[in-house]
PyMOL commands that place a pseudoatom at each C-alpha (Angstrom):
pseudoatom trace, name=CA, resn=UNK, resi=1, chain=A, elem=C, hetatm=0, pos=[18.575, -35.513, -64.661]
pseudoatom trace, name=CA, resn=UNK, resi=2, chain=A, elem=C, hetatm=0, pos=[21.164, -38.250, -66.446]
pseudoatom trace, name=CA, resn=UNK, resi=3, chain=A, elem=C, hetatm=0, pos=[24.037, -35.732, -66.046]
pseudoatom trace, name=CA, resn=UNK, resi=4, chain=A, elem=C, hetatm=0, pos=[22.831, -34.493, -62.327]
pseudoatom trace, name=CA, resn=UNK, resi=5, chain=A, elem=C, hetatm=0, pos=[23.010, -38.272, -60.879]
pseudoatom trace, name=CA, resn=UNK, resi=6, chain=A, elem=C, hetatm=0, pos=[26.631, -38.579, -62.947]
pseudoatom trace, name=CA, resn=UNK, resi=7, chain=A, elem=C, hetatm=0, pos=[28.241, -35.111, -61.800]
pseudoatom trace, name=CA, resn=UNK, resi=8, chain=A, elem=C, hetatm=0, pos=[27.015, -36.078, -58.100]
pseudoatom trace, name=CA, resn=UNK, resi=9, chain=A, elem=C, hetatm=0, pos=[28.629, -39.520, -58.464]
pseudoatom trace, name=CA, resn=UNK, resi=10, chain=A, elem=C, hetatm=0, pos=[31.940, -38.190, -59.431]
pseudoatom trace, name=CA, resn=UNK, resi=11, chain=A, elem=C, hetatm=0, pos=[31.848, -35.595, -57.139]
pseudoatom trace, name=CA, resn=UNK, resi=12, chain=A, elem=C, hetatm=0, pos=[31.520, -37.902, -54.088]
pseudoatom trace, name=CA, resn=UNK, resi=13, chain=A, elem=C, hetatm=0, pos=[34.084, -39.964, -55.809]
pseudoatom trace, name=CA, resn=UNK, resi=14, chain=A, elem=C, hetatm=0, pos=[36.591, -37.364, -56.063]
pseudoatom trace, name=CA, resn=UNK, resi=15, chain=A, elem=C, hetatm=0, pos=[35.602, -36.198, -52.214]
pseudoatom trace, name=CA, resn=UNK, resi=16, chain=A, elem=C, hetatm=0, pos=[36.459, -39.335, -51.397]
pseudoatom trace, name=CA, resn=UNK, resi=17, chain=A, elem=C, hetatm=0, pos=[39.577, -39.646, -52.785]
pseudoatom trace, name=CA, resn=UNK, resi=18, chain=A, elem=C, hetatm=0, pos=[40.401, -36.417, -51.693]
pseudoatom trace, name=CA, resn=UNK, resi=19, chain=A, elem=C, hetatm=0, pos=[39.430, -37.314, -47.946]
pseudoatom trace, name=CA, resn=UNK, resi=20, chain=A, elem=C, hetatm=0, pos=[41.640, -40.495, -48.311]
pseudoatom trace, name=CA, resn=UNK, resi=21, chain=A, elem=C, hetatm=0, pos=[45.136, -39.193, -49.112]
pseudoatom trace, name=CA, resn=UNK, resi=22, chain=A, elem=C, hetatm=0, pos=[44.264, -35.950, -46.463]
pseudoatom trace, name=CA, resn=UNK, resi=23, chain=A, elem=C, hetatm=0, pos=[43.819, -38.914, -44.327]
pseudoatom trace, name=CA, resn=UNK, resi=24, chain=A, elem=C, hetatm=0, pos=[46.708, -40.764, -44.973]
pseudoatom trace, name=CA, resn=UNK, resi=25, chain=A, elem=C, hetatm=0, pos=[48.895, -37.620, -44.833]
pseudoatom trace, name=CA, resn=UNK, resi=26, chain=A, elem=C, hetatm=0, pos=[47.118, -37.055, -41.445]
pseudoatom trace, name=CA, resn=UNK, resi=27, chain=A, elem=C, hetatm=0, pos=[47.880, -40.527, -40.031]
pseudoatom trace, name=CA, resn=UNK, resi=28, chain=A, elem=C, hetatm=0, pos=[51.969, -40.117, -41.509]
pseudoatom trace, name=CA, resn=UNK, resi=29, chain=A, elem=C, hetatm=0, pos=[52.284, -36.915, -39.985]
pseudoatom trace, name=CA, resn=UNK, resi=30, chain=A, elem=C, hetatm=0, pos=[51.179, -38.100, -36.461]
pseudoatom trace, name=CA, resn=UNK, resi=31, chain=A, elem=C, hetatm=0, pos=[52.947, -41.467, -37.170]
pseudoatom trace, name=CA, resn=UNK, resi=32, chain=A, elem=C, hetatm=0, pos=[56.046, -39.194, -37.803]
pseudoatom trace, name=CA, resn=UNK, resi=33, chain=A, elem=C, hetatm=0, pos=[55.770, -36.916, -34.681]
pseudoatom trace, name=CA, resn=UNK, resi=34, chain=A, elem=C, hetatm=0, pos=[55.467, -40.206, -32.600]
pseudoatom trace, name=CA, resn=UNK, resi=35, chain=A, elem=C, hetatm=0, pos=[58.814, -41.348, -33.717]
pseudoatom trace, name=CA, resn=UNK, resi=36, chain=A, elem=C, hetatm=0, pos=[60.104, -38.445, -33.092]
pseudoatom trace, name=CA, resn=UNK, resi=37, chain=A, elem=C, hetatm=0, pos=[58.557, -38.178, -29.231]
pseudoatom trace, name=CA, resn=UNK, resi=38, chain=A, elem=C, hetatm=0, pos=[60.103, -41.466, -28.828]
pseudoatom trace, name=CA, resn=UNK, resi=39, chain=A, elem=C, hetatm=0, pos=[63.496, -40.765, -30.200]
pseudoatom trace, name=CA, resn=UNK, resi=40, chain=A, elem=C, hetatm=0, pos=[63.937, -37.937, -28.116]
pseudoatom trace, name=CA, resn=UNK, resi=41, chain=A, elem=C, hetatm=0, pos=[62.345, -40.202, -24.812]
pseudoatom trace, name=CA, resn=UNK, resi=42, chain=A, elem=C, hetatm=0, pos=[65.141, -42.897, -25.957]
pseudoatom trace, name=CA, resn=UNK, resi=43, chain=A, elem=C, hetatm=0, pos=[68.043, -39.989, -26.673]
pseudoatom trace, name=CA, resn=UNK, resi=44, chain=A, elem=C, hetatm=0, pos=[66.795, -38.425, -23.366]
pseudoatom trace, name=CA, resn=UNK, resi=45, chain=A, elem=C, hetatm=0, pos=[67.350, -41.936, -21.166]
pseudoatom trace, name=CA, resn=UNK, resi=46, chain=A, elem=C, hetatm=0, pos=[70.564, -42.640, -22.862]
pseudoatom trace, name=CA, resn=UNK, resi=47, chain=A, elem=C, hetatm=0, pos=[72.278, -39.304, -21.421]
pseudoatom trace, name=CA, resn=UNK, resi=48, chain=A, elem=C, hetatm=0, pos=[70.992, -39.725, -18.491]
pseudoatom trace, name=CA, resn=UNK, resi=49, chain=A, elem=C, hetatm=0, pos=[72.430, -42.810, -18.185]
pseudoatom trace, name=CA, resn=UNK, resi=50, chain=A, elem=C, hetatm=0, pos=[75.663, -41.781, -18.987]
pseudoatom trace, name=CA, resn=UNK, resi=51, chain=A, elem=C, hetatm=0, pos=[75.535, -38.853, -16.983]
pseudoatom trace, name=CA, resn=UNK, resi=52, chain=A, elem=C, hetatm=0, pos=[74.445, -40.323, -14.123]
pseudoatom trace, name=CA, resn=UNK, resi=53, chain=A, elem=C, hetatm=0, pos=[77.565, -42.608, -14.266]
pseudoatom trace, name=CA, resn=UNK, resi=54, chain=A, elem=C, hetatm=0, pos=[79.797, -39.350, -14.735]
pseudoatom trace, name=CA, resn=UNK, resi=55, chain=A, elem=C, hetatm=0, pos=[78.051, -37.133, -11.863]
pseudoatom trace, name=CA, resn=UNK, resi=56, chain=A, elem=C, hetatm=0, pos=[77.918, -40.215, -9.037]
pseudoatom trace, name=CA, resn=UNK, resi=57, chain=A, elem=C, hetatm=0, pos=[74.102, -40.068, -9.344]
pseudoatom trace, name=CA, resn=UNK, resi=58, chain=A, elem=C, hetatm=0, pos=[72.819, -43.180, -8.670]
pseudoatom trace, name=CA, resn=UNK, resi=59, chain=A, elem=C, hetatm=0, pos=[69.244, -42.225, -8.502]
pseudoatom trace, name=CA, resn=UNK, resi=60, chain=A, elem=C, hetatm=0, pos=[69.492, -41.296, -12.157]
pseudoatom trace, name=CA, resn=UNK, resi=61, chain=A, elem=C, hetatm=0, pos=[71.052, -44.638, -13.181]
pseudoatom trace, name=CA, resn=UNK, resi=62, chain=A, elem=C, hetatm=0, pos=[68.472, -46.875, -11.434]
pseudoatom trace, name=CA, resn=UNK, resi=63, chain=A, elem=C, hetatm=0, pos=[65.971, -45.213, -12.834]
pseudoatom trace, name=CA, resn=UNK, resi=64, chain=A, elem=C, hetatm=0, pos=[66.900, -45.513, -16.406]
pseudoatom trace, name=CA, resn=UNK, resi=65, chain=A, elem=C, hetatm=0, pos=[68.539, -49.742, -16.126]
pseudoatom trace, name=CA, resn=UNK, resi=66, chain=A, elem=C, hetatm=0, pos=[66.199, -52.675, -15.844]
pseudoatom trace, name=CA, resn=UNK, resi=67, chain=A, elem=C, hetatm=0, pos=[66.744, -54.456, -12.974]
pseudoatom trace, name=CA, resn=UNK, resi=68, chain=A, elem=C, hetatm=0, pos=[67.362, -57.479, -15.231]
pseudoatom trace, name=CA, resn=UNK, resi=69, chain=A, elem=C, hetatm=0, pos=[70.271, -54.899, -17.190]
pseudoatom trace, name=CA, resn=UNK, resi=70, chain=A, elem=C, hetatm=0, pos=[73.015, -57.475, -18.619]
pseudoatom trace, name=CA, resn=UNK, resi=71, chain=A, elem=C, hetatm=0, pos=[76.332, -54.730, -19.340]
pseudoatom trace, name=CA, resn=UNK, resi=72, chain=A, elem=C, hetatm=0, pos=[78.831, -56.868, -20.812]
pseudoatom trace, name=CA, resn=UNK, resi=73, chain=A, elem=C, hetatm=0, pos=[82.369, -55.941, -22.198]
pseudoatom trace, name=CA, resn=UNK, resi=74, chain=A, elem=C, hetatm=0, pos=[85.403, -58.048, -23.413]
pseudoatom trace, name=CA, resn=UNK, resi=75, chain=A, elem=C, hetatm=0, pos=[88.201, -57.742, -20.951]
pseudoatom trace, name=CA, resn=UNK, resi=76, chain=A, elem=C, hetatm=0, pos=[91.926, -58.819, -20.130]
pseudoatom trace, name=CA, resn=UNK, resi=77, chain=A, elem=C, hetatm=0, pos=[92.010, -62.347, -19.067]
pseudoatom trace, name=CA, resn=UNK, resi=78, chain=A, elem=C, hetatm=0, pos=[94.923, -64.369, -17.649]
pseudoatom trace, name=CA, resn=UNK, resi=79, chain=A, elem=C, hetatm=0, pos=[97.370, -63.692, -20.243]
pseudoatom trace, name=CA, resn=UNK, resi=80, chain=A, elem=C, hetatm=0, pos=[96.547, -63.210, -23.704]
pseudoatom trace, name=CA, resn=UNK, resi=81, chain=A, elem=C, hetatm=0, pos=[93.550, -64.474, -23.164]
pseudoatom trace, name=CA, resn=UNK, resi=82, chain=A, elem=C, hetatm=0, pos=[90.160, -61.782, -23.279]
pseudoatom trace, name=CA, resn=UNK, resi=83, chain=A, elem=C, hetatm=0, pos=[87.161, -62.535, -21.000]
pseudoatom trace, name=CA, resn=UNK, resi=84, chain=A, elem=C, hetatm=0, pos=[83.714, -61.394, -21.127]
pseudoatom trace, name=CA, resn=UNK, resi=85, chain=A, elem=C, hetatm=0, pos=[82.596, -59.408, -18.135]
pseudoatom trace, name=CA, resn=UNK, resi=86, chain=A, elem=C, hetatm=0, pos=[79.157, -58.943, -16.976]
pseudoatom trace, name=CA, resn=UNK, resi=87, chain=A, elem=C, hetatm=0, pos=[77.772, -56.147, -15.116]
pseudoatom trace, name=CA, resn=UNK, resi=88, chain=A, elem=C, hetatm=0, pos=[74.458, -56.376, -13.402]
pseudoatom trace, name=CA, resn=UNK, resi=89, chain=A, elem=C, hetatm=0, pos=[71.916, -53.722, -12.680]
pseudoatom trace, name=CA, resn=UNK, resi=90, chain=A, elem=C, hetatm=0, pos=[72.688, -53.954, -8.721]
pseudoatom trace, name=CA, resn=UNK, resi=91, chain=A, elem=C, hetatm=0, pos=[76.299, -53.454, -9.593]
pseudoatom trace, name=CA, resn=UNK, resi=92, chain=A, elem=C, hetatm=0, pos=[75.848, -50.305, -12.155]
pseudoatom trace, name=CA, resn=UNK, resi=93, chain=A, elem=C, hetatm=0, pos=[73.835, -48.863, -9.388]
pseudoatom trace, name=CA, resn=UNK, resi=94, chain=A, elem=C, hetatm=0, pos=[76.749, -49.821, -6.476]
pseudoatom trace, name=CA, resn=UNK, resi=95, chain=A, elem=C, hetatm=0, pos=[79.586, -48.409, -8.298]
pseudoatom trace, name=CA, resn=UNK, resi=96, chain=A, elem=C, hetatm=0, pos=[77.704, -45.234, -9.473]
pseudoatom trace, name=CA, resn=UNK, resi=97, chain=A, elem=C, hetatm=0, pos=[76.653, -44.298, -5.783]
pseudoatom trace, name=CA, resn=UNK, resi=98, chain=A, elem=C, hetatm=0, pos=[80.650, -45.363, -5.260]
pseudoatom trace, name=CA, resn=UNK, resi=99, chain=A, elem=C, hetatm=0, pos=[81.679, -42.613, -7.628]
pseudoatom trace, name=CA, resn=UNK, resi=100, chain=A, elem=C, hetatm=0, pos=[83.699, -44.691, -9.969]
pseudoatom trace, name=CA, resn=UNK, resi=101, chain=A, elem=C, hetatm=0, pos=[82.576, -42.326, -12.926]
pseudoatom trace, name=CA, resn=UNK, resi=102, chain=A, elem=C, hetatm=0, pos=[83.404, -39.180, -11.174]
pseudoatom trace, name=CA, resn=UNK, resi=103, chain=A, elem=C, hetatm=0, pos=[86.867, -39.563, -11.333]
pseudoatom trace, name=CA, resn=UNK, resi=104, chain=A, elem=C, hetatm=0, pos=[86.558, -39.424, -15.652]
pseudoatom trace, name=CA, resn=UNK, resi=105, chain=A, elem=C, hetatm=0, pos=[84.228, -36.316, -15.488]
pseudoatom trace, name=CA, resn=UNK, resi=106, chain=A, elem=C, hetatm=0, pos=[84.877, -33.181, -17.428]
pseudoatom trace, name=CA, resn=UNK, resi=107, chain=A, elem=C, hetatm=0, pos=[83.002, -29.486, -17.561]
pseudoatom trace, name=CA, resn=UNK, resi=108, chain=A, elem=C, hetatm=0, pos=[83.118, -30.259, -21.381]
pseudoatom trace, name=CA, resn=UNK, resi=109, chain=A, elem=C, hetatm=0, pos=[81.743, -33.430, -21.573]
pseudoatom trace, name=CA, resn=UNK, resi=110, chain=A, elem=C, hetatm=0, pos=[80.415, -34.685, -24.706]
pseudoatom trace, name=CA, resn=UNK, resi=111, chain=A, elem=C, hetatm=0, pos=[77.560, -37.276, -24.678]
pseudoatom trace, name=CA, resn=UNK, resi=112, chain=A, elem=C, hetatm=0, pos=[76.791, -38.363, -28.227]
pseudoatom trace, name=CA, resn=UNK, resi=113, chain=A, elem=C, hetatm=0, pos=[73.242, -40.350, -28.643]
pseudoatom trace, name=CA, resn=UNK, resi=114, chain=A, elem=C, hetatm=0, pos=[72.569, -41.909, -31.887]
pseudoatom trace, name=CA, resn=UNK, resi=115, chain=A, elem=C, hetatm=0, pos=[69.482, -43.689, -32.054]
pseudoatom trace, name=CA, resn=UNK, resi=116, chain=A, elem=C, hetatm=0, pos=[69.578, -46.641, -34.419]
pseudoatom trace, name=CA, resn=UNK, resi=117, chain=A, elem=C, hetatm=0, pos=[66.385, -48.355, -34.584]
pseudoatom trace, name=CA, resn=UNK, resi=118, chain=A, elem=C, hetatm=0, pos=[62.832, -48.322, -32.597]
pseudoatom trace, name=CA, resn=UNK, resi=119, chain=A, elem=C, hetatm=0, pos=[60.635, -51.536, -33.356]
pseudoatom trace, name=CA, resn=UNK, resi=120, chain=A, elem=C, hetatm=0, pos=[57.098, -51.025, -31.590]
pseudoatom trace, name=CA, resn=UNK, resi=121, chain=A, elem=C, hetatm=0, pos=[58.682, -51.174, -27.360]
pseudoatom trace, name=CA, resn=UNK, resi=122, chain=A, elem=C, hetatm=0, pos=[62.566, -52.387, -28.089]
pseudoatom trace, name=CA, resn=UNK, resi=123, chain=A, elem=C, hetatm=0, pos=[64.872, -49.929, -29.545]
pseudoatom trace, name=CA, resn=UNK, resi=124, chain=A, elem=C, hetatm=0, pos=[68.582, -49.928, -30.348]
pseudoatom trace, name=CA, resn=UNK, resi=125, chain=A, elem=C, hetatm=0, pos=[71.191, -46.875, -29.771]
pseudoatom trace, name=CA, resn=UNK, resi=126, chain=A, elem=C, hetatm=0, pos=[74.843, -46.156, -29.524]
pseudoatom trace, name=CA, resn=UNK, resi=127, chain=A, elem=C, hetatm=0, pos=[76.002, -43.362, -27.015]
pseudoatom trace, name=CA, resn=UNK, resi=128, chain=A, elem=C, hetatm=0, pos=[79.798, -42.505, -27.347]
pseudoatom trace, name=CA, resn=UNK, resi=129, chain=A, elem=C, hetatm=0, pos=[81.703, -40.492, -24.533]
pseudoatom trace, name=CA, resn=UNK, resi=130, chain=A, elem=C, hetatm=0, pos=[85.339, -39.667, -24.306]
pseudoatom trace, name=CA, resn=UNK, resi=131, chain=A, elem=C, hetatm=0, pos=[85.459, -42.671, -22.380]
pseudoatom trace, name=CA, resn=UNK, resi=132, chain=A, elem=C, hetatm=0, pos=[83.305, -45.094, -23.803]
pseudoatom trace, name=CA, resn=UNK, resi=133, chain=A, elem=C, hetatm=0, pos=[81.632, -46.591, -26.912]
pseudoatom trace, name=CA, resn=UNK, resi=134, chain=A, elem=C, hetatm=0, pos=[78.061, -48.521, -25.921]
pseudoatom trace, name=CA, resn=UNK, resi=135, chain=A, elem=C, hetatm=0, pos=[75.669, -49.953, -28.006]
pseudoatom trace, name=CA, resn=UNK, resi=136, chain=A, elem=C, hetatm=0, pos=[72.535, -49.600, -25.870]
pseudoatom trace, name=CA, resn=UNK, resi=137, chain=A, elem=C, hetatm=0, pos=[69.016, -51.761, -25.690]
pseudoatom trace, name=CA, resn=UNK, resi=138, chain=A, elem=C, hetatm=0, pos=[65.700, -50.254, -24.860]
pseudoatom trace, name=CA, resn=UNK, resi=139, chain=A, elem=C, hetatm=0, pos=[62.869, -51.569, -23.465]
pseudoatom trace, name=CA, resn=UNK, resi=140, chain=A, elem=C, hetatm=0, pos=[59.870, -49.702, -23.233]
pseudoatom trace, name=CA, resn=UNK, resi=141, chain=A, elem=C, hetatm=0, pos=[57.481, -50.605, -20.059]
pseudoatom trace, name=CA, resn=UNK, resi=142, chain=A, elem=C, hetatm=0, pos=[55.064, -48.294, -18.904]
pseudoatom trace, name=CA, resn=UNK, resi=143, chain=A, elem=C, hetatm=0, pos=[55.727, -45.682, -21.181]
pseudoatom trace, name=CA, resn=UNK, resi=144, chain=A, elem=C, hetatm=0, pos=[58.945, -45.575, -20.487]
pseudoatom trace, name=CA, resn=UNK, resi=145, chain=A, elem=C, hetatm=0, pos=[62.314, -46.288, -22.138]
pseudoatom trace, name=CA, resn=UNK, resi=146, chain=A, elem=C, hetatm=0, pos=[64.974, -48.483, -19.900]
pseudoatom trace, name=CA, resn=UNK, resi=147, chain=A, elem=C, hetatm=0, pos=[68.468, -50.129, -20.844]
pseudoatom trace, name=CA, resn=UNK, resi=148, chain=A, elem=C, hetatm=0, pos=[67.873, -53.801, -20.782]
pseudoatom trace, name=CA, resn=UNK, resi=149, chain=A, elem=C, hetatm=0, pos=[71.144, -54.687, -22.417]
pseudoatom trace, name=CA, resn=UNK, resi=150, chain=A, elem=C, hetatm=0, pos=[74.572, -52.690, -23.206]
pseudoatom trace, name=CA, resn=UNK, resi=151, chain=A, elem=C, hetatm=0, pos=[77.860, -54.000, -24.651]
pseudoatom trace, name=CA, resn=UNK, resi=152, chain=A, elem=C, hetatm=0, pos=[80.809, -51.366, -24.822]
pseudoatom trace, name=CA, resn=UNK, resi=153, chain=A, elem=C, hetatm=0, pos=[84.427, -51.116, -25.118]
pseudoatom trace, name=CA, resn=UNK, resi=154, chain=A, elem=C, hetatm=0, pos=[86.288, -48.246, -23.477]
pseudoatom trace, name=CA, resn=UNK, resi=155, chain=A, elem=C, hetatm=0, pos=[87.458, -45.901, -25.978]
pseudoatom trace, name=CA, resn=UNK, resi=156, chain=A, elem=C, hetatm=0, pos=[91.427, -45.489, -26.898]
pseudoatom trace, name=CA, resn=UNK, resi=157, chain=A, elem=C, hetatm=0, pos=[92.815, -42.314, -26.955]
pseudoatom trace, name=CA, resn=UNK, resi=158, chain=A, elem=C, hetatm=0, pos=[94.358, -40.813, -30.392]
pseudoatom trace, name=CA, resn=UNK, resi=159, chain=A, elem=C, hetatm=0, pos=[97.737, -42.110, -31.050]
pseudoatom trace, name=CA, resn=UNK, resi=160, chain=A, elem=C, hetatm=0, pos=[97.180, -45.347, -28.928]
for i in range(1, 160): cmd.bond("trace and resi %d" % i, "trace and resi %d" % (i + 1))
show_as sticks, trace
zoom trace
């Protein structure tokens, strides 16, 4: 009867330990397939954004900017001198709907979307264009992912 309590003890033991590392692989494996829905989410807003500023579709762009969005960039000044600029939400939206963006559009338009980091609901990417070089900041409210800040440079051709 000795040996019947001790085999049952060790084999709960060893159930148990088995059930904890299928349960931790469980919990990574979900864990992982988050990240990767929210990588894709963050990937997916970051085109968008930059297509909507290529295709005139201000729709797209106001849906994916906070209202709050602070786009800055370093600019020519009076001079030598180099000034940052900020660009608002409102003005994002204004100069979309304008068509500023069209004008830079190509059929083979590249939109590269790295993302860099994801912290709980803020997130950091780059997106790089022909055009432009952006380092992105996500927000993520209501399930969704929207640029809160962006700083960028526009990008110099080969040979320049």
């Amino acid at each position: 009867m000795h040996n019947a309590l001790t085999w049952s003890a060790r084999n709960f033991a060893m159930n148990t330990y088995i059930l904890s590392i299928l349960m931790t692989f469980i919990s990574a494996t979900t864990a992982l397939a988050d990240k990767t829905d929210e990588i894709q989410a963050i990937e997916k807003a970051a085109i968008s954004y930059m297509a909507s500023w290529y295709q005139g579709d201000a729709k797209k762009m106001e849906a994916v900017l906070h209202t709050k969005l602070a786009k800055r960039s370093l600019q020519s000044g009076y001079g030598d001198k180099k000034e940052l600029r900020l660009t608002t939400a409102a003005d994002m939206i204004s100069w979309t709907k304008s068509g500023y963006g069209k004008t830079l559009w190509s059929k083979d338009m590249d939109i590269n979307v790295i993302v860099l980091d994801i912290y709980n609901n803020i997130a950091c990417a780059k997106a790089i264009t022909k055009d432009y070089y952006e380092y992105l900041h996500f927000l993520k409210i209501d399930k969704k992912w929207v640029i809160v800040n962006a700083l960028y440079e526009k990008t110099v051709p080969a040979g320049d």
